[in-house]
C-alpha positions as CSV (number, residue, x, y, z in Angstrom):
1,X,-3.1,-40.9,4.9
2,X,-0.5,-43.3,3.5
3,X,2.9,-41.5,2.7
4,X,3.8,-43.4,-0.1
5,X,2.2,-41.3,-3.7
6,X,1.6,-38.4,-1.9
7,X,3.2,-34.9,-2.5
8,X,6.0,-33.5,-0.1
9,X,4.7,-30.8,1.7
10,X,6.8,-28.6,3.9
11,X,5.4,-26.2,6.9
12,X,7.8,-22.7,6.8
13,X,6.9,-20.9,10.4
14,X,8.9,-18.0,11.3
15,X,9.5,-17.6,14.8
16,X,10.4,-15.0,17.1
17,X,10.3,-14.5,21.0
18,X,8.1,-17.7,20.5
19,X,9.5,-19.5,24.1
20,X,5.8,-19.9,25.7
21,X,4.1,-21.6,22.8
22,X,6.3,-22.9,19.9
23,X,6.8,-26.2,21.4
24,X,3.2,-26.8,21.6
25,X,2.8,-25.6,18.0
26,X,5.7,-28.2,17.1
27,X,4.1,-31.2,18.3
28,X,1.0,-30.5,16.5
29,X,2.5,-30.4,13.3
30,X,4.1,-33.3,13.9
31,X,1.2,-35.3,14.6
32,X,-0.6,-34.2,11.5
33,X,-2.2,-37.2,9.6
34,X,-0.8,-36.0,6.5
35,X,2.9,-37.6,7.1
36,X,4.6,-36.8,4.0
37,X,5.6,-33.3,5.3
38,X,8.6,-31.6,6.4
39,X,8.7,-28.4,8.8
40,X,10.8,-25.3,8.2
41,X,11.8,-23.2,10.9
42,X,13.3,-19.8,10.6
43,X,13.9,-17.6,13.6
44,X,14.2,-13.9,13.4
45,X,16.0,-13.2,15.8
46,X,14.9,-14.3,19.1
47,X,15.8,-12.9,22.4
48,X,14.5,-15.1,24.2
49,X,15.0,-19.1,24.6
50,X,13.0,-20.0,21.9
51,X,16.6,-21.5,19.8
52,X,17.4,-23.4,22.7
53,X,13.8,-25.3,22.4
54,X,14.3,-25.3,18.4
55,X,17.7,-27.3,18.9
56,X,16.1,-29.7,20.7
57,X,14.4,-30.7,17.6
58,X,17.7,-30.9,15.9
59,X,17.8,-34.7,15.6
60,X,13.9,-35.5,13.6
61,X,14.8,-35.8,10.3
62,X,11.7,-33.5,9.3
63,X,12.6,-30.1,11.2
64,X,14.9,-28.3,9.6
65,X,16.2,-25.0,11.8
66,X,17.6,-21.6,9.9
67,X,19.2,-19.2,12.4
68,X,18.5,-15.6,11.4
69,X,18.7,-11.9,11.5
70,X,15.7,-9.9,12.7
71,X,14.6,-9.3,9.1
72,X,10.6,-8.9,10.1
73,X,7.8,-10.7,9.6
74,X,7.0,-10.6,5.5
75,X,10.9,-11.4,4.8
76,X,11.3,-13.8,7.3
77,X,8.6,-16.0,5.8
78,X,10.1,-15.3,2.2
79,X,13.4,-16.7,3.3
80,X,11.6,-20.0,4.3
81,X,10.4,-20.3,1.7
82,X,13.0,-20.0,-0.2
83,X,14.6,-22.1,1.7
84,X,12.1,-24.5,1.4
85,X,11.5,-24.4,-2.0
86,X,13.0,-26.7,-4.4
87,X,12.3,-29.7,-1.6
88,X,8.4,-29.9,-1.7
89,X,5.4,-29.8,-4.2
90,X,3.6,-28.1,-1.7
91,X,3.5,-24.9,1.1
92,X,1.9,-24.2,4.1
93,X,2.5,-20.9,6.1
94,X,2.7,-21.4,10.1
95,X,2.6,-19.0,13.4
96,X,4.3,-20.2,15.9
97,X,1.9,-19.8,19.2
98,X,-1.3,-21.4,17.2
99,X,-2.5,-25.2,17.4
100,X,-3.5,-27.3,14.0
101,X,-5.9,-29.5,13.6
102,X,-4.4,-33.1,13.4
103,X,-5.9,-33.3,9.8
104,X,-5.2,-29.7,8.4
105,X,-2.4,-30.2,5.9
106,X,-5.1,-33.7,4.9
107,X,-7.6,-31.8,4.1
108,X,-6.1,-29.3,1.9
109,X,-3.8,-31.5,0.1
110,X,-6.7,-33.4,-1.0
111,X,-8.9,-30.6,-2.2
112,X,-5.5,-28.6,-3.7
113,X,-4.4,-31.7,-5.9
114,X,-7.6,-32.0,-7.8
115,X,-7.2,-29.0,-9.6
116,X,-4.9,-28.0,-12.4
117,X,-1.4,-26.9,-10.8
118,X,-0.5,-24.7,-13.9
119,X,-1.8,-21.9,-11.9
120,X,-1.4,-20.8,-8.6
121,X,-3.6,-22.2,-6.3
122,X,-4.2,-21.7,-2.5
123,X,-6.2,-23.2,0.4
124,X,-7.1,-21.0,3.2
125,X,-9.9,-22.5,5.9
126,X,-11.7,-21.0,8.9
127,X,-10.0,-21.5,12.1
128,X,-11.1,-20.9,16.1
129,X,-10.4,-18.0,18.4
130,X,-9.4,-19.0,21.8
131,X,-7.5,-17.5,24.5
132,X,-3.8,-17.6,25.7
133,X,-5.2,-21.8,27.1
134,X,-6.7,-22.8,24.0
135,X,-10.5,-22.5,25.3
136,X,-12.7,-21.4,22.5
137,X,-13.8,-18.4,21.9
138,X,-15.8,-18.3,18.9
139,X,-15.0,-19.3,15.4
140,X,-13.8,-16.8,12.4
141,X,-16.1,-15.9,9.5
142,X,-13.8,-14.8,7.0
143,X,-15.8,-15.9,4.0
144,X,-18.9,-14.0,4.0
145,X,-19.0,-12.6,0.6
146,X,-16.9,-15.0,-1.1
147,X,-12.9,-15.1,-2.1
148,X,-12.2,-12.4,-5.2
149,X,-9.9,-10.6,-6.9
150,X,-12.1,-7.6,-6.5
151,X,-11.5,-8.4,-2.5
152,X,-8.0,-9.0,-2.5
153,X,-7.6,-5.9,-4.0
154,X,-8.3,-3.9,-0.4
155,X,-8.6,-6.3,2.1
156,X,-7.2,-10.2,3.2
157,X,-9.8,-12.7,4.4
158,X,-6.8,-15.0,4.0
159,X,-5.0,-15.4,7.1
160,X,-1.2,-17.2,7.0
161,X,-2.2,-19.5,9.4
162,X,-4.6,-21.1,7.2
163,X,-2.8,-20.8,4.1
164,X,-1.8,-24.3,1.8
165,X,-0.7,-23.4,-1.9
166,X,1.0,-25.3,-4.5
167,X,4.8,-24.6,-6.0
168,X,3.0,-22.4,-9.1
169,X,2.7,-19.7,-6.7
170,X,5.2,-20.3,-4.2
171,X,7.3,-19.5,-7.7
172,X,5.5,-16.4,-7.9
173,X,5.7,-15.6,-4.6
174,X,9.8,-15.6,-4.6
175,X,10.0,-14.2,-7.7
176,X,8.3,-11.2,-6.6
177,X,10.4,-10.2,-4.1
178,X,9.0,-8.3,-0.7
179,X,9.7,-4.2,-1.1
180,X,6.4,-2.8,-1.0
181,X,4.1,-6.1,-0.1
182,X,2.1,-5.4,2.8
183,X,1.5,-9.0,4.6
184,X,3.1,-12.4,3.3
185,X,-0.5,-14.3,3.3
186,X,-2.1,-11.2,1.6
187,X,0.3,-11.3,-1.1
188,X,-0.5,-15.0,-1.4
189,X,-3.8,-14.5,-1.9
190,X,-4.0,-11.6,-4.2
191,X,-1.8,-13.3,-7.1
192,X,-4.1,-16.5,-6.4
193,X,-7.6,-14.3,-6.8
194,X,-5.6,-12.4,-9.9
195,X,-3.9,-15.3,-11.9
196,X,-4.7,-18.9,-10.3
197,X,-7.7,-19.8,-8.2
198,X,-8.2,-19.4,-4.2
199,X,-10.1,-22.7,-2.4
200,X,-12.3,-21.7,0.6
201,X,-12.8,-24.3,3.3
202,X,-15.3,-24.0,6.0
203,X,-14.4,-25.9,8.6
204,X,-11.8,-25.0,11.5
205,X,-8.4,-26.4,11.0
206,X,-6.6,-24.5,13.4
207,X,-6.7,-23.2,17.2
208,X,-5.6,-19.4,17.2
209,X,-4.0,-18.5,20.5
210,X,-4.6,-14.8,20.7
211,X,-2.3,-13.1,23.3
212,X,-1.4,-9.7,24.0
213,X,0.5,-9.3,21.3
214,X,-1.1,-11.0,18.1
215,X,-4.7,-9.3,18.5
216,X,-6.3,-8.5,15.5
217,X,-8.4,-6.5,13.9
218,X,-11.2,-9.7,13.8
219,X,-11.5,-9.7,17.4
220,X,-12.8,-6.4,17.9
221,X,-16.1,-5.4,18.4
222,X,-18.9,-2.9,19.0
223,X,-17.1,1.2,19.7
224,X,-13.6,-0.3,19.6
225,X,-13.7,-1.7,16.1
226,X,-15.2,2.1,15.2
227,X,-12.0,3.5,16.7
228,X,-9.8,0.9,15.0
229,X,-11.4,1.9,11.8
230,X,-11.1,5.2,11.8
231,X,-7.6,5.1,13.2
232,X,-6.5,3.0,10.3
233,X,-8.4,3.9,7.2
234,X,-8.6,8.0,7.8
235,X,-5.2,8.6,10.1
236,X,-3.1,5.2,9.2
237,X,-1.1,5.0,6.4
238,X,-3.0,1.4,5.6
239,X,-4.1,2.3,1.9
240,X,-1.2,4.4,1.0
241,X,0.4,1.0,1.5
242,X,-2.3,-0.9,-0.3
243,X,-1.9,1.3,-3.1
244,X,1.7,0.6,-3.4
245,X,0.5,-3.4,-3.1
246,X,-1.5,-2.9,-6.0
247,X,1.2,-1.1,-8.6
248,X,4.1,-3.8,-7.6
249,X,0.9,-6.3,-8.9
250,X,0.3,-4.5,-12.2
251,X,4.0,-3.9,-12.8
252,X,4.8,-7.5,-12.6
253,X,1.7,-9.6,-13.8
254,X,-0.8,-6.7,-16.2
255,X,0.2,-9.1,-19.1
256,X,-0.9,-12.1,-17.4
257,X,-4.6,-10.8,-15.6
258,X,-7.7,-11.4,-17.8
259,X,-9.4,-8.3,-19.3
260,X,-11.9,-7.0,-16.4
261,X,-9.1,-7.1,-13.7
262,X,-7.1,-5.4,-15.7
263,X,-9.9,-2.6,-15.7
264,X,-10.0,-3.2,-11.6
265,X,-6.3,-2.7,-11.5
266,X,-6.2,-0.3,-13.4
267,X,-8.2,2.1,-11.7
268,X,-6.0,2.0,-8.1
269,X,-3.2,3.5,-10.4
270,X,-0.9,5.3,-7.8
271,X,-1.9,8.8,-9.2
272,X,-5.4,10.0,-8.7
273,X,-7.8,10.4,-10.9
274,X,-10.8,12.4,-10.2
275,X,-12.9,9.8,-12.7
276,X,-11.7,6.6,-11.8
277,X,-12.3,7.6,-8.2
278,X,-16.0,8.4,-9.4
279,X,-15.8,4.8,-10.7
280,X,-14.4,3.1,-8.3
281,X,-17.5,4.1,-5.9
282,X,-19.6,3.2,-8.2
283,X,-18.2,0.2,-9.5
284,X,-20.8,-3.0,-9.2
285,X,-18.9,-5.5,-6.9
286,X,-18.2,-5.4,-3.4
287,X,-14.3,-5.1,-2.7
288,X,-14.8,-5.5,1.4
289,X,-16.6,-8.5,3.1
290,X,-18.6,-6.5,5.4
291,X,-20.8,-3.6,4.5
292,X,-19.7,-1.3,7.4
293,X,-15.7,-1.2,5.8
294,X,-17.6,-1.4,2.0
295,X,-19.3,2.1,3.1
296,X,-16.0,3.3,4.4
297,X,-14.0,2.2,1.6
298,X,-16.4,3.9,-1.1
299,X,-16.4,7.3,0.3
300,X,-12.2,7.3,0.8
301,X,-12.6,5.9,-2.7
302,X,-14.1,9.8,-3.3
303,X,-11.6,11.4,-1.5
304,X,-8.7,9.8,-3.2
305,X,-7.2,8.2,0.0
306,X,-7.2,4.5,-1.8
């Protein structure tokens, strides 16, 4: 794709202890097909050597390296993109230890500019589990019910490292703040689902590594994903943390959300309420993607835990 006509987009990846991979990483944004891009790297704080291999970068004209305090994960991103901000029409979130696809930031630029950038928009495709060499594992299924706000209420199908979105919600993103969000990528998509629109993509458009220490929840299976479940939803603090997700969201945008999600915000109001618990199990959506967590979520939904 020509870069002449086409909008800037920058990449903000936040690193940290990132030695063994970022490099790679790098070099595939780099040699994306999309060239009218810029990269924005923040580091959190590394221990490790992964400044020294960020310096070396120091003289192309599109990295752009911000040396920082171990702030964690969700700030770390925000200052990015702050940083970021005023420089490009468009965003993209980036791990460091992942591969793209030579045409991801392609392929969502031309399905994100055909809609109406008044509202906030974001991208978010599938991408491929491999191991700590890149061989594939199998790919993600994050879609299976569909992208809602009913979803992003309880639960984020999309991840960071698939996540394009335009300047209307980068802007609401940063206005926002981060006291009380629980992911970056989660907070992208539920002010996308609530006030804009959210663009699925099937097809793979990243290589995620998974190593020891960025295994998730999606790669569990069978007796261990039981255990996970029950760990976080009964013993975790997970949906106390939702729940505090879901009032920042009404406080700030109630006055912008059309009529029925209003009514869904509504009823995750921080103080329980026998009868909107009673509604909430009932209600006649799904919230979760897979029937196993939907179950779990309705009868916490009695109980008053979310």
């Amino acid at each position: 794709m020509e870069e002449q006509n086409n909008p800037k987009v920058i990449i903000c990846m936040s690193t940290y202890n990132g030695e063994k991979y970022v490099k790679e990483q790098i070099e595939s944004l780099l040699n994306q097909t999309y060239k009218n891009l810029e990269i924005y790297v923040r580091d959190d704080g590394s221990k490790d050597n992964t400044i020294n291999i960020l310096e070396e970068y120091k003289k192309n004209n599109k990295i752009h390296f911000i040396k920082g305090n171990n702030v964690g994960v969700v700030k770390s991103f925000y200052e990015c993109l702050k940083e970021a901000y005023d420089n490009a029409e468009y965003f993209a979130y980036c791990d460091q230890d992942d591969k793209w696809h030579e045409d991801k930031i392609e392929r969502a630029i031309s399905k994100l500019k055909k809609e109406n950038q008044e509202q906030p928009l974001l991208y978010f495709s599938e991408f491929n589990y491999c191991d700590e060499n890149l061989n594939f594992v199998n790919k993600s299924n994050l879609n299976k019910k569909g992208a809602s706000f009913e979803n992003s209420i309880v639960e984020c199908i999309s991840f960071g490292i698939v996540e394009v979105f335009n300047k209307k919600l980068a802007t609401k993103i940063l206005e926002s703040g981060t006291e009380n969000i629980c992911f970056h990528d989660w907070w992208a998509y539920m002010i996308s689902a609530g006030l804009g629109k959210v663009i699925y993509d099937d097809t793979a458009t990243v290589e995620y590594r998974r190593t020891g220490s960025n295994v998730s929840p999606s790669g569990k299976a069978g007796i261990n994903l039981q255990i996970y479940r029950i760990k976080k939803f009964v013993f975790g603090k997970y949906f106390k943390n939702i729940r505090l997700q879901i009032n920042k969201f009404q406080n700030l945008y109630n006055n912008e959300l059309k009529e029925e999600n209003k009514k869904i915000v509504n009823l995750f109001s921080l103080k329980y309420n026998f009868i909107k618990s009673i509604k909430k199990v009932f209600y006649h959506k799904m919230f979760r993607q897979n029937i196993i967590d939907e179950i779990f979520c309705r009868i916490l939904f009695l109980f008053g835990r979310l």
